[in-house]
Every structure is written in structure tokens, then in C-alpha cells.
C-alpha positions in Angstrom: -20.1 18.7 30.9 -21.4 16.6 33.4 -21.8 12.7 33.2 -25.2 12.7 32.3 -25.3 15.3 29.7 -22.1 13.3 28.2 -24.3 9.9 28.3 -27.3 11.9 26.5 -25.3 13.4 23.4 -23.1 10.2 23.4 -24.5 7.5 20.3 -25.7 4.6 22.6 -23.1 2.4 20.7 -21.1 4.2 22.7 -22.6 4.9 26.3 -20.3 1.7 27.3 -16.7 3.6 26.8 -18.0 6.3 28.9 -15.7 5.0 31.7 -12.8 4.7 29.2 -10.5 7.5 30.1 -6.6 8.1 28.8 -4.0 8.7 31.4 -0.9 10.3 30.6 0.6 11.2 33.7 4.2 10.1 33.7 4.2 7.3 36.2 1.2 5.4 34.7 2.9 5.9 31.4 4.4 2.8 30.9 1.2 1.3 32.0 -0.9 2.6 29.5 1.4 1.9 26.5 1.5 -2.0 26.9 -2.1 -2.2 27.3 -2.7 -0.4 24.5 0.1 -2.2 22.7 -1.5 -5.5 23.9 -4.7 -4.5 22.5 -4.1 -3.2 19.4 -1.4 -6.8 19.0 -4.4 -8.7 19.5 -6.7 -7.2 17.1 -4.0 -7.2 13.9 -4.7 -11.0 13.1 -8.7 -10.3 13.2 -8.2 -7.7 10.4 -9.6 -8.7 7.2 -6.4 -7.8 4.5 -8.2 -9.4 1.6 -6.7 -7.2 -1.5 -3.6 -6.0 0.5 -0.2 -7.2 0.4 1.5 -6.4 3.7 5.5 -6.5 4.2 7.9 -4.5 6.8 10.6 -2.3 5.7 13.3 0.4 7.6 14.4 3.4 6.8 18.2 3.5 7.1 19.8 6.7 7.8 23.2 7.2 9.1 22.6 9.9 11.4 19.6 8.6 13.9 18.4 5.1 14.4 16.7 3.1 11.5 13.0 3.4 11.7 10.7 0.4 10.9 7.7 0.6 8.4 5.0 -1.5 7.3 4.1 -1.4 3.5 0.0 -2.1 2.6 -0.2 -2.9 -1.4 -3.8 -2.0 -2.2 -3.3 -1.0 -5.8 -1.5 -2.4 -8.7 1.6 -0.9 -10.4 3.0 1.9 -9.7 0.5 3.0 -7.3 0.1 6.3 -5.1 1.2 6.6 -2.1 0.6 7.6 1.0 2.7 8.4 3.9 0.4 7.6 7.2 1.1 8.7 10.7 -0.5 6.4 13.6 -2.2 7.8 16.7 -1.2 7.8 20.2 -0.8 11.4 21.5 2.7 11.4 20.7 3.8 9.2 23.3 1.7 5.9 22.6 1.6 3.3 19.8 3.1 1.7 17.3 3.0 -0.1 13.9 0.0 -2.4 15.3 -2.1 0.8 16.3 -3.9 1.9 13.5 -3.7 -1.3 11.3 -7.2 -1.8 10.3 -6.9 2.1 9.2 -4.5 1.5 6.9 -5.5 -1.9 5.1 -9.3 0.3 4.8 -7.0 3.1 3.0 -5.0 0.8 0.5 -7.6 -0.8 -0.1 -10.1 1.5 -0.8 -8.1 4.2 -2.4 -6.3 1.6 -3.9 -2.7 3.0 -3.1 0.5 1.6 -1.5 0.4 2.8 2.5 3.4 3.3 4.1 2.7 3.5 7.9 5.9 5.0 10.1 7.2 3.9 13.2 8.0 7.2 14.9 9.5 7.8 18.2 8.1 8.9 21.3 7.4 11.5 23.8 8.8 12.2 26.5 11.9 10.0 25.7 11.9 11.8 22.7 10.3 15.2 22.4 10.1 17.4 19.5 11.2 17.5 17.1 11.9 13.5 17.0 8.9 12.0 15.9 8.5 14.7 13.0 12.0 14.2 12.1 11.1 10.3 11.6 7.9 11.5 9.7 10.0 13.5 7.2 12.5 11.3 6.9 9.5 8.6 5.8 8.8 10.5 3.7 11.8 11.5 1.9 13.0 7.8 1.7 9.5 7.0 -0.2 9.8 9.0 -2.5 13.5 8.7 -3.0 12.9 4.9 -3.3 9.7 5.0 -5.3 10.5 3.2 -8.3 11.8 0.0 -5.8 8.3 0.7 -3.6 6.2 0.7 -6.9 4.9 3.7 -5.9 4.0 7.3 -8.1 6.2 9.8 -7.0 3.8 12.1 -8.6 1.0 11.1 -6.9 2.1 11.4 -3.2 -0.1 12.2 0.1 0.3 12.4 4.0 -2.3 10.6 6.2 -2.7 10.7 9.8 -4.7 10.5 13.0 -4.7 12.7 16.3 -1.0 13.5 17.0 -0.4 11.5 13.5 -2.2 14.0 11.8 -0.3 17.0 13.3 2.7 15.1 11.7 1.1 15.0 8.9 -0.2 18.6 8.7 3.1 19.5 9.4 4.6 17.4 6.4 2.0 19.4 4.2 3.2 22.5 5.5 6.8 21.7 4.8 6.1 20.4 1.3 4.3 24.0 0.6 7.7 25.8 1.6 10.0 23.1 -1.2 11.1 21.9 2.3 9.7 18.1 1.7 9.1 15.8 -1.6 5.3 17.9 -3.1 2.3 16.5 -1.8 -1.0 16.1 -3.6 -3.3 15.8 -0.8 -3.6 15.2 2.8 -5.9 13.3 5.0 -6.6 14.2 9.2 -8.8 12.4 11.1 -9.5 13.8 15.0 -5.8 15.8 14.3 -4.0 17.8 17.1 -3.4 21.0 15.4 -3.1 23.7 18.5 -2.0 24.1 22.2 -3.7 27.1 22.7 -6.8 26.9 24.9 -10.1 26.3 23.3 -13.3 25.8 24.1 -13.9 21.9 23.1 -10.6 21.7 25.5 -13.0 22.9 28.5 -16.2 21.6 27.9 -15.2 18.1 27.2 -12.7 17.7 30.5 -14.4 13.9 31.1 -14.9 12.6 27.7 -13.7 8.9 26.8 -11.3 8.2 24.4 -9.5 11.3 25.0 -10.1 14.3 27.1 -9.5 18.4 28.3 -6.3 17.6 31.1 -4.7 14.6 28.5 -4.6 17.0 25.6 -2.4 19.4 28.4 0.0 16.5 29.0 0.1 15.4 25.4 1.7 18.8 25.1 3.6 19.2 27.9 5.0 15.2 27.1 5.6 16.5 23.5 7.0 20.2 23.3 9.3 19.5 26.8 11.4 22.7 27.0 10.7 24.0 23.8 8.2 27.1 23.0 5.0 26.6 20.6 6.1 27.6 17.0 4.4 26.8 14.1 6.9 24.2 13.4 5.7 22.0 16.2 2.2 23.2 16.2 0.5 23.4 12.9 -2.3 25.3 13.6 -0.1 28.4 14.7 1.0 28.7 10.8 -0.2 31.9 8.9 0.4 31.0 5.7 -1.5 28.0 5.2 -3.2 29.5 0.8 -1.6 26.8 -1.4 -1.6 24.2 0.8 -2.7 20.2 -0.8 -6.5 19.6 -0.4 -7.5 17.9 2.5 -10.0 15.8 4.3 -10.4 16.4 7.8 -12.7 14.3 9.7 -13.7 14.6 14.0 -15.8 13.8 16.9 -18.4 16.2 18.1 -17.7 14.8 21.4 -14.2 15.5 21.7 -11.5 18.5 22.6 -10.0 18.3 19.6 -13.1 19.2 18.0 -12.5 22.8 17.8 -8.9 22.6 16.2 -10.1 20.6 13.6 -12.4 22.6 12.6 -11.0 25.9 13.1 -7.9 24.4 10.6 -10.5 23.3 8.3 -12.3 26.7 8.2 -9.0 28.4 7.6 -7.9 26.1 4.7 -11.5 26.8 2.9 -11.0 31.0 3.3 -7.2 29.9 2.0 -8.6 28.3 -1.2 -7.8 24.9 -0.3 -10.5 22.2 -1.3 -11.1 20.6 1.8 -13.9 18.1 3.3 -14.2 18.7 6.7 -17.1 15.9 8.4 -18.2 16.0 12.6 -19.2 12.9 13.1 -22.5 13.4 15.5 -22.6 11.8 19.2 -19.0 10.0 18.7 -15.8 10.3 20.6 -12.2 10.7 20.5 -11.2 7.1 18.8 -14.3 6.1 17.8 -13.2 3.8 14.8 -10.4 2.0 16.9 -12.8 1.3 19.8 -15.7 0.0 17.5 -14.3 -0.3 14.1 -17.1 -2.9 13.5 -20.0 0.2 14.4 -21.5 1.9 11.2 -20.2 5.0 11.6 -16.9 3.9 12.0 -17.6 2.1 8.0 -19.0 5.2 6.9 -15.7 6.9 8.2 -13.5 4.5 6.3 -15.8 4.8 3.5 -15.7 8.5 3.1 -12.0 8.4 3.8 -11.1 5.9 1.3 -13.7 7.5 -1.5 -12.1 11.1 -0.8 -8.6 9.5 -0.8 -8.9 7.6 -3.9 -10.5 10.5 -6.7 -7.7 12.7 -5.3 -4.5 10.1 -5.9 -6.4 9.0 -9.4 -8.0 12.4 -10.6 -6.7 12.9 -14.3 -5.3 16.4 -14.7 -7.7 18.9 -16.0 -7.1 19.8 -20.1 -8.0 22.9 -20.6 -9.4 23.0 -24.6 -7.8 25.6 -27.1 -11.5 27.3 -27.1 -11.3 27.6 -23.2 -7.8 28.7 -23.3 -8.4 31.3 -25.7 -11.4 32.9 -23.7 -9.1 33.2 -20.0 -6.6 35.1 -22.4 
């Protein structure tokens, strides 16, 4: 796609990133990560946290280094909670990255966030940063009653490469491999390596494009081969899985994974929301979380988020029971 046909389908809210492009290559790297960090430092004090209490915690483990977490309180009680993964194409961001996403979530959905610090790529590959989401995991709900958090009532959250972490922590809770999962939330997730055609078309797309989703793997996987344990979308069995939202940009090469996943959960039997948000990019919500879409996002997140981690279980009456007999 050329520039002007991108500038046409892009939302004039928009048309100014068009020059915003995401450079992985090794030696600009370092480069990239402190701007980002720098950015996304400056914007965590402009956040509005009314109705969420915010504290940081670590995961010990005896094994591996501690990893750091950051706690957002949006309901009262023993609240859900949710396990979120921050973007960053495995090898950028931090705590500070997708801040505002997660005081929108507790706040709307009313549950107790728990945002991981993973490591990164390519310092560490795979399976480190999946390793840190699962043991995030494991530690919430093996600390739940100290958290004030359901253990009942648990979900995964995540965005781009967070939300392959997440997929993947759905996966593994399907297979008694991980604490069960009610529900999972993607937004924009990576799900495959394999070529595709939102991969080709959208080779000059801000936010995120074709050759950065190559390197994002190549940064990611190292030596190892695609399996469906590093890649989610590679998994056959995917019937049984916990609902999901999944949420993307038309204008983006993750596009097509997102919605090939999506497809394939609904033909599983898993209730999913799947929304393309029209004219948008990669990122859209970081890069103008003010921008209406980007509220509708959070709106629809926290909405879908919030009847699955407070649904009452359905009662089935004697009558009814009677008749399925």
C-alpha cells in the first residue's frame, strides 16, 4: 500500500502518526526503548486513577530473578482479577507502558489488575518472558486471599506481544497446566509467524508494520523453531478454551491473526467478541488515548470485561433439568 492510499483509509485523527514508524533492528534497539520508556514515564502522572488504588509488588521465586508488578484496585473485596500483559513486541516496555490501560480495566470492570514486568527479547528469548507471565500468574492466585482477589474469578489480559502471553496462558490453563481461567482479553495480539496477507499489504503502516513484525520474531524465537508453545495461533486444539474479546486495527499486520484466532475460537464454541476498529492503526489507544475511538475501545473492553468476571452462574430449574434428561 502506497502512502497515499494509507493517508485515504487512515481516520484523519490519525493522518499525523503516518510518519511514526517502529524500528527494531538490533543497533537502534536501545534507542527506541528509552524513548519509548521516556514517553510512556511522562504520561503515567497525567492518568486520571480516580477509583483505583495503585501499589507495586514482586514475585519472588528462587530459581530466576524476582519480577516486579504493579497492582490497580478497581473493585472492592475480594475482587476478580486479572493478570495483564503490556505491549512492546517482546522486546520493548515496561510497567509504565500500558498504564492508562490498566487503571481503564480496574476501573471499569471493577477488578484488581495485576500488570507483569516481563523480560525481554533478544536478551531474553523464549521462553523467558512467558515463563514470567506464568509465574504471575501462579503467584496471584497462590497469594489471592493476601491480593484480595477471587481465585475463582480469574482472567488473562493483554496487548500485541502481551496478548500472545496471554493467549498462551489460556492455552495452558485449558491443558490443567496453569491456575483455570474464566475469560481472556486481546487487543491488536500477535498470534502467528506465518506469512499473511495483512503482513504484506501493510509493509509502511505507523505504529507497527510488515518487516517489524519479522524482527519481532526473529528478536523473540532466536534459535528456537515455531511450536505452538511460542506461537499461539499454531495450536489445534483451541474447543474449550475461556471466552474472549479480541479487539484490532483494520490498518494493521496483525490484523489478519486476530481475526483468523477469533474465527477459529467461534467454530470452537468459544464465546468470543471479536471488534476491527475502522481506519485505525497499530497502537491506536496509546498514541491518542484521548481520541473517541480509543474511549469506545476502553469502553467496550471494560463492559465485556466486567459481565464476564461478575456473571452469576446459570441455575438451571428442576423443570429445565428434567426436560434435557
Amino acid at each position: 500500500m502506497d502512502r497515499t492510499d494509507l493517508e485515504l483509509r487512515l481516520d484523519p485523527a490519525l493522518r499525523h502518526l503516518l510518519a511514526a514508524r517502529t524500528n527494531l533492528s538490533p543497533e537502534l534497539l536501545p534507542v527506541v526503548r528509552e524513548s519509548l520508556n521516556e514517553r510512556r514515564r511522562a504520561t503515567v502522572a497525567a492518568v486520571d486513577t480516580t477509583g483505583v488504588d495503585i501499589a507495586e509488588d514482586t514475585v519472588e521465586r528462587i530459581d530466576s530473578d524476582p519480577i516486579a508488578v504493579r497492582i490497580y484496585r478497581g473493585g472492592t473485596g475480594h475482587a476478580p482479577g486479572v493478570v495483564y500483559l503490556h505491549s512492546g513486541a517482546f522486546v520493548l516496555g515496561n510497567l509504565d507502558t500500558d498504564h492508562r490501560q490498566c487503571v481503564e480495566l480496574a476501573r471499569r470492570a471493577a477488578c484488581t489488575v495485576v500488570s507483569v514486568d516481563y523480560r525481554l527479547a533478544p536478551e531474553h528469548p523464549f521462553p523467558a518472558a512467558f515463563d514470567d507471565a506464568l509465574a504471575a500468574l501462579g503467584w496471584v492466585a497462590e497469594n489471592a486471599d493476601r491480593l484480595r482477589i477471587d481465585p475463582e474469578r480469574l482472567a488473562v489480559a493483554g496487548s500485541s506481544a502481551g496478548g500472545a502471553l496471554a493467549a498462551g496462558l489460556a492455552q495452558l490453563s485449558l491443558d490443567g497446566a496453569a491456575p483455570r481461567l474464566v475469560y481472556q482479553l486481546l487487543h491488536q495480539p500477535v498470534l502467528d509467524d506465518r506469512p499473511m496477507p495483512s503482513k504484506q499489504d501493510f509493509s509502511t503502516t505507523p505504529g507497527f508494520d510488515g518487516p517489524a513484525t519479522e524482527l519481532m520474531w526473529q528478536h523473540y524465537l532466536h534459535d528456537t523453531k515455531a511450536t505452538a508453545a511460542s506461537v499461539p495461533g499454531r495450536r489445534d486444539g483451541i474447543e474449550g478454551l475461556p471466552a474472549a474479546f479480541i479487539s484490532c486495527s483494520e490498518l494493521d499486520p496483525l490484523r489478519d491473526e486476530a481475526v483468523d484466532y477469533a474465527v477459529r475460537l467461534l467454530l470452537g464454541g468459544v464465546p468470543t467478541d471479536l471488534h476491527v476498529f475502522a481506519g485505525t492503526c497499530h497502537g491506536f489507544d496509546s498514541l491518542v488515548p484521548e481520541w473517541e475511538t480509543s474511549a469506545r475501545l476502553f469502553a467496550l473492553q471494560g463492559a465485556a470485561l466486567r459481565a464476564a468476571l461478575h456473571a452469576e452462574p446459570v441455575q438451571l430449574s428442576q423443570t429445565s433439568s428434567r426436560r434435557g434428561a
